[in-house]
N, C-alpha and C positions, 0 to 999 in steps of 0.2 A: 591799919595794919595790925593784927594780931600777935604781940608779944607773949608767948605764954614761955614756962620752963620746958626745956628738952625734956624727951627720955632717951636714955642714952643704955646703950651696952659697950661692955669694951671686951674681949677678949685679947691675951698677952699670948704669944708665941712665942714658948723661950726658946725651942728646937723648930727650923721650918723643915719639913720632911716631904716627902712627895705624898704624904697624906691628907700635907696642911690643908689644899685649896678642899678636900673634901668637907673637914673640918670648919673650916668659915666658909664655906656654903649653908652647914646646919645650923652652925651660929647665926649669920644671919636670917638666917628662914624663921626661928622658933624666935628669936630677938622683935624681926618685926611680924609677927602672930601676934605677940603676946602687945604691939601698938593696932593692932586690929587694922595691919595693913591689906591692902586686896593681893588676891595669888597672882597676879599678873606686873604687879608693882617688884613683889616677893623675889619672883624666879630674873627680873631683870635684874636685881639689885644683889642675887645671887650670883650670877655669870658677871659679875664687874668685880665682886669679890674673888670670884674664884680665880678670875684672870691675872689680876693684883696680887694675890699671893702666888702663884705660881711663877709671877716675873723676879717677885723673893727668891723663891726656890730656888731659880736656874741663875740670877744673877747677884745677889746680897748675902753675903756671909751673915750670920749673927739670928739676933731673934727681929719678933717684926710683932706688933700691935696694931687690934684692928678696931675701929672704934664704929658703932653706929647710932645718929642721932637722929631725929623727929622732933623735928618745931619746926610750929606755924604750917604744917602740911606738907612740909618739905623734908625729904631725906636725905641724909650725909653720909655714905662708908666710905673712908678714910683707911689706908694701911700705910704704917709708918715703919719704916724698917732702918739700918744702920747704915747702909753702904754710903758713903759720900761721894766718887765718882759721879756727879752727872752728866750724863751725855755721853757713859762709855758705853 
């Protein structure tokens, strides 16, 4: 099994706007480019962000942080936002 160090991006969202999901679409895109992802990896990994932020938008007050990771050939986008209601 291949242990190497991630590379990671994070982008903070201190405002989610209905611009956001636009915005971590390009974040992720140019993020993993620059891990010499393939465009097909890219654009799925775009539409799981973009969906993710947008469930901020319409349902989480507050800010929301998006993080993405690459280890061991594996990717992670993660969006962590404030609302604590789960399940409403």
């Amino acid at each position: 099994m291949e242990t190497t160090a991630p590379l990671r991006g994070t982008l903070p969202l201190t405002v989610v706007t209905a611009e956001s999901p636009q915005i971590a679409r390009t974040f992720v895109r140019e993020t993993l480019t620059k891990f010499a992802i393939g465009a097909d990896t890219i654009a799925l990994a775009e539409l799981v962000v973009s969906e993710l932020v947008t469930n901020v938008y319409r349902y989480a007050p507050g800010p929301a942080l998006i993080d993405v990771d690459y280890r061991d050939s594996r990717i992670s986008v993660a969006v962590s936002d404030t609302w604590l209601n789960l399940g409403e």
